[in-house]
N, C-alpha and C positions, 0 to 999 in steps of 0.2 A: 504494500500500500504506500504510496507517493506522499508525501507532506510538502509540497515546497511551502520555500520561505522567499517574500516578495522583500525586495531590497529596504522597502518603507518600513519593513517591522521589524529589519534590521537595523535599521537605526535608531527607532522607536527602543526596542529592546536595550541596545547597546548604549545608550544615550541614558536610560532610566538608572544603572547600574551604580554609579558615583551616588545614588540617593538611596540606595539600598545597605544595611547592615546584617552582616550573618553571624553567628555563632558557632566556633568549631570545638569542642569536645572530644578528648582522644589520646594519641600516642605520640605526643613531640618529642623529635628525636636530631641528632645532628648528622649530614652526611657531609663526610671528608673524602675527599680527591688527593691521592698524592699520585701527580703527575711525572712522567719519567722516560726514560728509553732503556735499551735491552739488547746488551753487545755482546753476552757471554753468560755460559752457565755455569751455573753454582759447581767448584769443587766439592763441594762438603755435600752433596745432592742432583739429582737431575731436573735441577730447577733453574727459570733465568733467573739471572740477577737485575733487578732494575735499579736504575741508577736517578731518582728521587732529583726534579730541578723545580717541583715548585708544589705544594699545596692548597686545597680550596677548600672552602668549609660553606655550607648550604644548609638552608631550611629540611628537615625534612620530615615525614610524618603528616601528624599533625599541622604542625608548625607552616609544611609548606602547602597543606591545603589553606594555611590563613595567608601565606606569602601571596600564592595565585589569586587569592581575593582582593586585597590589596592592588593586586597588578591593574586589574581589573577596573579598580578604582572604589570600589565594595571596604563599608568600614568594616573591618573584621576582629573579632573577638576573640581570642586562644582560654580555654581552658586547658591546665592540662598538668602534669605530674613532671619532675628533672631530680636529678639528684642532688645532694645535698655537695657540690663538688667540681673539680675545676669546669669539667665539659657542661656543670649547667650555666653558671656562670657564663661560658661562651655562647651556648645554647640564649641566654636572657640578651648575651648584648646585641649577636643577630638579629634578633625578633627586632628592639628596639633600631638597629643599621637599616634595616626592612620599612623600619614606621610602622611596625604594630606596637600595641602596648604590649609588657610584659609579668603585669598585677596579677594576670590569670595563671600564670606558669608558677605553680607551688613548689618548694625543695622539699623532697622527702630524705630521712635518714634512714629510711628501712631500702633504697633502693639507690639505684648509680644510674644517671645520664644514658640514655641509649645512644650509643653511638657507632656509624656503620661506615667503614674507612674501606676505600674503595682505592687498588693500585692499577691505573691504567701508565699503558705505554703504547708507543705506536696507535692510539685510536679502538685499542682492543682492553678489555676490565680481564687484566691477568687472575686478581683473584681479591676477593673481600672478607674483612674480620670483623665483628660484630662482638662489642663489647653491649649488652644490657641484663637487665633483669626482668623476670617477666610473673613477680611477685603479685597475688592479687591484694586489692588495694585491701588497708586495714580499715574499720570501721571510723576513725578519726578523719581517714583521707577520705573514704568516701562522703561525710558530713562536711569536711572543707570543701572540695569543688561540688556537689550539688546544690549548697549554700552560694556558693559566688554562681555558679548558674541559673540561679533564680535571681539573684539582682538585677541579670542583665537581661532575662525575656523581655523586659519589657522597653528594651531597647533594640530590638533585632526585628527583622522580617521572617529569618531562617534560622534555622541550627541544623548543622552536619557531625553525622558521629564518626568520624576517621579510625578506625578499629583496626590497629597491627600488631593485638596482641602480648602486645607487654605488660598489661595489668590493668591499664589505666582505668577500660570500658568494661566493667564488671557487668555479667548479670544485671546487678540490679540496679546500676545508676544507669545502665541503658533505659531499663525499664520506667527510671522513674524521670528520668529526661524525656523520654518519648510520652510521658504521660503528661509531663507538666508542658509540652508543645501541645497535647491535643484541648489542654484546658486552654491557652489563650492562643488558638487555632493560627500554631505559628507553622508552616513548610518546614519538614525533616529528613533529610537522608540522612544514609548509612554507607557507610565503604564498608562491608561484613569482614571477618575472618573467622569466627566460629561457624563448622560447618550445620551449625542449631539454630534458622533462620527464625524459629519459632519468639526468640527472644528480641526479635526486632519486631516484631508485630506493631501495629499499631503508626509504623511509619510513613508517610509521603512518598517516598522509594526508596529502593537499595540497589546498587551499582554495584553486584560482585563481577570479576572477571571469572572467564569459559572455567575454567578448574574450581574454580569456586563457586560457579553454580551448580556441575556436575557434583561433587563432593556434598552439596547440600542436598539431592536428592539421592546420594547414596552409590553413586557409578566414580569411579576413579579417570583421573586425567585423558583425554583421548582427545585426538580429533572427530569433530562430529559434521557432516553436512548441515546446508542450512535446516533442512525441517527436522532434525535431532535438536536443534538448539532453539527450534523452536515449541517443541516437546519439553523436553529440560525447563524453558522460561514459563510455558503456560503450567507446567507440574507445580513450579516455587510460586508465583501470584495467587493458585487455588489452595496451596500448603496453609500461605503465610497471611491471607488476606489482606493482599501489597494491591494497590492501587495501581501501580506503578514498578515497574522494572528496567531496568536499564542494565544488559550483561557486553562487557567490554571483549573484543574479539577477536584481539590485536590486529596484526596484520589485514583480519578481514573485516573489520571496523566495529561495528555494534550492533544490538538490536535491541529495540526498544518494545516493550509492552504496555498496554491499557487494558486493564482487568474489563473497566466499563467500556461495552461495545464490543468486547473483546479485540481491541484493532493492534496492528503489529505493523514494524516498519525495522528493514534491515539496512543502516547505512554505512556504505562502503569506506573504507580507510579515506581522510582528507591528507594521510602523508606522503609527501613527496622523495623522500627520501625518512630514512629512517635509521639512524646510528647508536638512540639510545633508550627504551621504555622505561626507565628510574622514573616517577613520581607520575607516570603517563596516569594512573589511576586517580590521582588528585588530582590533575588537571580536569578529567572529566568532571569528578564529583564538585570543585567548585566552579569552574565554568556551567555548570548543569543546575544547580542551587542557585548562584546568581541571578539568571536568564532566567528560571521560576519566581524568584520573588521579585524580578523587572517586570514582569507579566505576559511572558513567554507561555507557550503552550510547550505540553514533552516532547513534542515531535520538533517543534524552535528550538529548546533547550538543547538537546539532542545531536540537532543539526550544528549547534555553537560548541556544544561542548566534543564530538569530533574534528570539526575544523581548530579547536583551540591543543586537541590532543595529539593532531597532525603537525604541528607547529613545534610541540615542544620536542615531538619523538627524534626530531631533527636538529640535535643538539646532546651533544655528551654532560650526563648529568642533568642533576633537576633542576627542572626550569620552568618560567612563568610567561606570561602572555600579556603584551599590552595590550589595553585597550582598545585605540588605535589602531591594532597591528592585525585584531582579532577582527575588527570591522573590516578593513582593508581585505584583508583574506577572506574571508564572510561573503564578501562580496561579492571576490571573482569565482568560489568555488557554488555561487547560485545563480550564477549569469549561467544563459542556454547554452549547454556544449553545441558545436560544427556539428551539423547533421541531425539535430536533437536529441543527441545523447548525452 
């Protein structure tokens, strides 16, 4: 099923977004680049040696679905948990280099900064170390950020739950976050990682990627053609009683679902080129949330948030999308193709 997007409500859309504020709840976390090249292998192992000429540190997580908000032009809100220790500290002053606030990013001492150091050289990710803790949260933390989450409902249009597992998203402050959205009928997604969809109920939609929807209905990683993936999405929407779906598909773009009507729409990849999928999933979920609380319909939202995901894939490391940059693109990738395709 076809949705275009007529270029007026592309700007209409993308024009609204600077007036719009989200809330993002979740797993902020820091990603490290040590950059390098690769002349010789290790004596002491059959490994290269990389030769380390420069470092980059980036939002990531959480953190950088609040970055892409921002990019965006979206005021954006971080809740979220760091450790009590040097990488949060680095972790709070990014946010703040970003122009996000960082009142929402609490130090805990029961846990350590996530941090996921990534060694590229030559343009290729030789290999990554993951330093975190993936402790569930104690009932003190859970009462500190559900508490600062309620402050801010009533400053936001949306809240997005960024879910990578490390503690932050319990059970039950999912639960009770997605409850306290339906009381002052704010827009909610979810990036998932528990394959127990059952515990997002109640949300606006959830954006898992192909493995993470198949894993939710119980089948393991594969490739699937398109009407497997669309078996798989209408299985999760009747599960979950999700309004809304959105399953990411790399390479082969997305597909979108609407419970009501039951209507379906599969959009093809908006990348041109494609060198790096880091944070490609936050890129959807807040380009996607935004363009909902701009007053975008799912199939606009959709449509912006592949074009913005297309953008980013084409770049080493996680990255964000101007505003400008998205409209621009937006643009040409809804003008008629030669021939009308």
């Amino acid at each position: 099923m076809e949705h275009a997007v007529t270029h007026a409500r592309l700007h209409h859309i993308i024009g609204r977004l600077p007036r719009r504020a989200v809330l993002v709840v979740g797993d902020a976390m820091l990603d490290e680049y040590l950059w390098g090249e690769v002349n010789r292998i290790s004596p002491e192992a059959p490994v290269p040696v990389v030769e380390v000429q420069s470092q980059t540190l980036k939002l990531g997580g959480a953190a950088n679905v609040a970055g892409n908000l921002a990019s965006l032009g979206v005021t954006a809100h971080l809740v979220s948990l760091c450790g009590a220790d040097a990488n949060g500290e680095r972790l709070r002053g990014l946010l703040q280099e970003n122009g996000l606030a960082a009142e929402g990013l609490f130090s805990s001492r029961e846990r350590r900064t996530t941090l996921k150091t990534r060694i590229i050289a030559h343009h290729q990710q030789i290999v990554r170390a993951d330093h975190e803790s993936r402790a569930p949260l104690s009932e003190d933390e859970h009462a500190l950020l559900l508490n600062h989450v309620k402050s801010l409902l009533g400053e936001v249009d949306g809240v997005i739950l960024s879910d990578y597992a490390k503690g932050t998203l319990s059970p039950g402050l999912v639960q009770a976050v997605l409850g306290l959205c339906r009381e002052h009928e704010l827009y909610s997604a979810v990036d998932p990682k528990t394959h127990d969809f059952a515990v997002y109920r109640g949300a606006s939609i959830v954006t898992p990627n192909l493995k993470e929807a198949l894993a939710a209905v119980g089948l393991p990683p594969q490739k699937c053609p398109e009407d497997r993936v669309q078996q798989v999405g209408w299985q999760i929407v009747e599960r979950g009683g999700f309004p809304f779906l959105l399953v990411t598909l790399g390479e082969q773009g997305m597909a979108v679902f609407q419970a009501q009507g039951r209507k379906y729409q599969h959009l093809r990849t908006a990348a041109r080129e494609v060198f790096d999928v880091t944070g490609a999933g936050d890129t959807v979920i807040s380009t996607f949330t935004a363009a909902s609380c701009a007053g975008a319909t799912p199939f606009e939202a959709a449509f912006l948030a592949n074009v913005a995901a297309g953008m980013t894939v084409a770049e080493l490391g996680t990255a964000t999308v101007d505003r400008k940059d998205l409209l621009a693109r937006s643009l040409e990738e809804s003008a008629p193709r030669p021939g009308g395709g």
